[in-house]
C-alpha positions as CSV (number, residue, x, y, z in Angstrom):
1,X,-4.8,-17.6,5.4
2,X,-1.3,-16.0,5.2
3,X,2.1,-17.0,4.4
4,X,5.0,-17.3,7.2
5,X,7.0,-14.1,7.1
6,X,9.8,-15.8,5.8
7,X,7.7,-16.9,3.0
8,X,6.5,-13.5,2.1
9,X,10.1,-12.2,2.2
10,X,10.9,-15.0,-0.6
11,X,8.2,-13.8,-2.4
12,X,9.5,-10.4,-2.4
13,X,13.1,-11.5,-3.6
14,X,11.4,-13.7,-6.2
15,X,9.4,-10.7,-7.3
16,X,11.9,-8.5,-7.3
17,X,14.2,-10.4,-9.9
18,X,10.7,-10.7,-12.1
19,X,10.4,-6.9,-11.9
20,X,13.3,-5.1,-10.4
21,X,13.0,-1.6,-8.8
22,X,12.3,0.4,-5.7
23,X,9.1,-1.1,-5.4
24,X,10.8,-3.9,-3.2
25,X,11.9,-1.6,-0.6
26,X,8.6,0.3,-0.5
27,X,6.7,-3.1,0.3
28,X,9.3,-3.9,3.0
29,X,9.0,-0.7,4.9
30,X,5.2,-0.7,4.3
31,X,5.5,-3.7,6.0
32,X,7.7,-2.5,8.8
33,X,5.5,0.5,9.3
34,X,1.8,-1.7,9.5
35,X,3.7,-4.1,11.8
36,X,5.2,-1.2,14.1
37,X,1.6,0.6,14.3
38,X,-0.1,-2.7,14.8
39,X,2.0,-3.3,17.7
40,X,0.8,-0.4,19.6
41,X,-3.2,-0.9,19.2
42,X,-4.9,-3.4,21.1
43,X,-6.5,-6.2,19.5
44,X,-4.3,-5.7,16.4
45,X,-1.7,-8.9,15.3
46,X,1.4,-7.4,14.5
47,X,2.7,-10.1,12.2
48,X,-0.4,-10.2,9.7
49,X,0.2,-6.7,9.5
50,X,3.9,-6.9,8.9
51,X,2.7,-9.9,6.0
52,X,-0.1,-8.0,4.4
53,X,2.5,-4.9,4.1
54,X,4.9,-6.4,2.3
55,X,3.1,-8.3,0.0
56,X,0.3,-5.5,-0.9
57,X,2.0,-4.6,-4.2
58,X,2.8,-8.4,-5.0
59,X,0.9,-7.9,-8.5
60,X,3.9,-5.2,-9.1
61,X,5.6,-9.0,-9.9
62,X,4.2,-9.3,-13.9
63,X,6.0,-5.7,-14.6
64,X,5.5,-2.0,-14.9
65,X,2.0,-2.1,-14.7
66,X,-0.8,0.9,-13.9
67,X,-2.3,1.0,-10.5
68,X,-5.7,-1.3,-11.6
69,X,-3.6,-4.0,-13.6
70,X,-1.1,-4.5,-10.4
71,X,-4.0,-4.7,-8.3
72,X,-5.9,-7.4,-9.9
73,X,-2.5,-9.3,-10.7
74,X,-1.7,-9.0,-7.0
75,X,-5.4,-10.7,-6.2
76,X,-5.1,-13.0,-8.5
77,X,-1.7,-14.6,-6.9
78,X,-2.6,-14.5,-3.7
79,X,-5.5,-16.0,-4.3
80,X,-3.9,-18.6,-6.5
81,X,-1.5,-19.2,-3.4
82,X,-4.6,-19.7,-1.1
83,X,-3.8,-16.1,1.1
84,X,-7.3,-14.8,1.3
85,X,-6.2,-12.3,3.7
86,X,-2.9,-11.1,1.1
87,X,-5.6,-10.5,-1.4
88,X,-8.1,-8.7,0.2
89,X,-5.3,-5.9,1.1
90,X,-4.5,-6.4,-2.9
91,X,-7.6,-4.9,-3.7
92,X,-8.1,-2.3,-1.0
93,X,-4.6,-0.6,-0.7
94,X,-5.2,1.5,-3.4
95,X,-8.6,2.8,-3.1
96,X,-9.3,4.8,0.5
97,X,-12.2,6.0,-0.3
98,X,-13.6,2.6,-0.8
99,X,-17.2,2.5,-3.0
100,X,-16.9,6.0,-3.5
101,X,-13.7,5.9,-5.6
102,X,-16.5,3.9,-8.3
103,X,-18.4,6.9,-9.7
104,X,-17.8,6.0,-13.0
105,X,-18.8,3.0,-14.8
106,X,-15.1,0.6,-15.7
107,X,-14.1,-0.3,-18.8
108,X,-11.1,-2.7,-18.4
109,X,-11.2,-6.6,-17.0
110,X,-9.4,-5.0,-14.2
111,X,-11.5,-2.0,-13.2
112,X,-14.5,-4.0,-13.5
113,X,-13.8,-6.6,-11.5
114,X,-12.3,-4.6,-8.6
115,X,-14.9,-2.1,-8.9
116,X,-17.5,-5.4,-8.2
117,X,-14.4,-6.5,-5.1
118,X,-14.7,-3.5,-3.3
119,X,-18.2,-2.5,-3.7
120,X,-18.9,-5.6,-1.1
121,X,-16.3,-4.8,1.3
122,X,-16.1,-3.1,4.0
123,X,-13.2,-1.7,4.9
124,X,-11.5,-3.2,8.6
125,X,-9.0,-2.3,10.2
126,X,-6.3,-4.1,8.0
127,X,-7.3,-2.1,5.1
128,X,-7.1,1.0,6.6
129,X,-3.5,0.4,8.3
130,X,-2.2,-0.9,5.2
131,X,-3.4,2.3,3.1
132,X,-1.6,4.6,5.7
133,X,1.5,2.5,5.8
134,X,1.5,2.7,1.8
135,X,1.5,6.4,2.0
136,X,4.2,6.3,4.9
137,X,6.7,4.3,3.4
138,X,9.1,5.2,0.5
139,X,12.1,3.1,-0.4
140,X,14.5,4.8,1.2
141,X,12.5,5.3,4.3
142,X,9.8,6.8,5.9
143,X,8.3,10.4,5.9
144,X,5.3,12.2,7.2
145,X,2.1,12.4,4.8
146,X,2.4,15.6,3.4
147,X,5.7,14.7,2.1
148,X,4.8,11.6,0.2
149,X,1.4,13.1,-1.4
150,X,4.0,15.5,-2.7
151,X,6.4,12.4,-3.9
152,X,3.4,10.9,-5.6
153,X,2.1,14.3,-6.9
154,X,5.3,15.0,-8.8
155,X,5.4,11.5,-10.3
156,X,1.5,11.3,-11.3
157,X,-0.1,14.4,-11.3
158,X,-2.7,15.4,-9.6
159,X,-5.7,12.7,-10.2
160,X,-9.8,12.6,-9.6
161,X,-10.6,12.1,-6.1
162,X,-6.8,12.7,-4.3
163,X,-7.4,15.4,-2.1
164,X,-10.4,13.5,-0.8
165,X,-8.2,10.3,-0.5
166,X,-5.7,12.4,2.1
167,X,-8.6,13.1,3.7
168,X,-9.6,9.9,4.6
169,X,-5.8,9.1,4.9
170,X,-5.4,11.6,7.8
171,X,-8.6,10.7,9.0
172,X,-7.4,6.7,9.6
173,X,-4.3,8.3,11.3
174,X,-6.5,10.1,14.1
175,X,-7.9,6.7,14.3
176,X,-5.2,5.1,14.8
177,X,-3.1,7.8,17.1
178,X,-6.1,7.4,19.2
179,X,-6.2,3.9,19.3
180,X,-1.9,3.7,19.8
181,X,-1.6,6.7,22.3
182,X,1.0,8.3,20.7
183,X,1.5,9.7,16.9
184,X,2.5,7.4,14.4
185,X,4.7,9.0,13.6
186,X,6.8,7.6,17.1
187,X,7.2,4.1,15.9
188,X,8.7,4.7,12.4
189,X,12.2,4.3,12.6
190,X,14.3,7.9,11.1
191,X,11.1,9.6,9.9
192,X,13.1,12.7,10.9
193,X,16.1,11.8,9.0
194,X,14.4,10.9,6.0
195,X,11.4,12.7,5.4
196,X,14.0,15.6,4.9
197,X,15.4,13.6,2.2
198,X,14.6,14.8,-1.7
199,X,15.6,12.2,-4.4
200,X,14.6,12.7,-7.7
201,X,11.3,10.9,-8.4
202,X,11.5,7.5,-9.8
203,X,10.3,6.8,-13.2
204,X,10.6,3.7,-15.3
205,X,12.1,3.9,-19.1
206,X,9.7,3.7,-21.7
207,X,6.2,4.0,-20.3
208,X,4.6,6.5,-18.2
209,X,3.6,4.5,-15.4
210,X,4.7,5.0,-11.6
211,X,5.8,2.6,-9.0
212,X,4.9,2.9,-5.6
C-alpha cells in the first residue's frame, strides 16, 4: 500500500518542520530521479517510484539521527501509516549490498532488527532504483556517481564495505541503462549543470552525524 503523491509531499513538508534541513530536497529529487528512470523501463510504475523516493528518508522526521536509527524510524512510520511498500524501501535504501552488509553480529535495537529485515529480503527492482536514485540526488540537484561518493566521502569518511557498495551501485546502473536504452544519466534534469557544482558539505551543529 502507498500514499497518494500529494500525501507523501505533505509528509515531507510536515517532516521537514519536525527536522529541518537539506534532507527535504534530497528526498524530492530522489524521488524525481526513481520516477524519471522508472518511466523509461518496461514494466516499471513510475508513480510508486516517484512515492517510495521521496519518502525513503521519512525516519530523517525524529531528528539528526545515524543512518541505522533513521532507518528503523522510517519503518516504523510507514508501517504505522499502513505503507508496506514506503517501508520496505526504509529498510533497503541504505544497505546495497543487501545480507552481505551483516557480517558482524548488531548491537543496537536498530541494527538488530534490520539486520533480521533484510536478511529475508530479496532485493527487487524497487530497492535497487531507489539505492541509485539516493546516490544520484543531492539537494541542489543531481550529479553523476563519482561525484556524490565523493560528497558522501568528505562528510563520513571512508566506511567498511563502501567501495564494494559503488560496486553494486554501478552495477544496478548497467542494469538499468540496459533495461531504459539510454544512460541514466539522460532523464535527470541539469546533471551537467550541477554535478559541476561544489558546495561545502553539510553538517549539522553539535553531533557528528550526516544527512543524506
Amino acid at each position: 500500500m502507498l500514499p497518494a503523491i500529494e500525501e507523501a509531499k505533505n509528509e515531507l513538508e510536515i517532516a521537514g518542520k519536525l527536522n529541518p534541513g537539506p534532507w527535504i530536497e534530497h528526498s524530492l529529487n530522489v524521488g524525481i530521479a526513481a520516477r524519471n528512470i522508472a518511466k523509461k523501463v518496461p514494466g516499471m510504475d513510475e508513480n510508486k517510484a516517484y512515492i517510495v523516493g521521496m519518502l525513503h528518508d521519512i525516519g530523517r522526521r525524529v531528528g539528526i539521527v545515524n543512518v541505522p536509527k533513521h532507518v528503523y524510524e522510517g519503518y516504523k512510520y510507514a508501517i504505522t501509516k499502513g505503507w508496506d511498500e514506503v517501508a520496505r524501501v526504509c529498510m533497503t535504501h541504505s544497505y546495497p549490498l543487501m545480507k552481505d552488509e551483516f557480517n558482524y553480529t548488531p548491537e543496537t535495537e536498530e541494527e538488530i532488527a534490520i539486520k533480521e529485515y533484510i536478511m529475508n529480503c530479496q532485493a527487487d527492482d524497487y530497492d535497487k532504483l531507489i539505492q541509485i536514485a539516493d546516490a544520484l540526488a543531492t539537494d541542489y540537484g543531481f550529479v553523476i556517481l563519482e561525484k556524490r561518493f565523493v560528497d558522501v566521502t568528505r562528510r563520513y569518511g571512508i566506511m567498511e564495505n563502501y567501495i564494494k557498495g559503488w560496486e553494486i551501485t554501478f552495477q544496478n546502473k548497467e542494469y538499468f541503462e540496459q533495461q531504459m536504452g539510454c544512460s541514466i544519466y539522460d532523464v535527470l534534469p541539469d546533471i551537467e549543470k550541477t554535478t559541476l557544482l561544489c558546495p561545502a558539505p553539510w553538517k549539522p551543529k553539535n553531533t557528528g552525524f550526516g544527512e543524506n
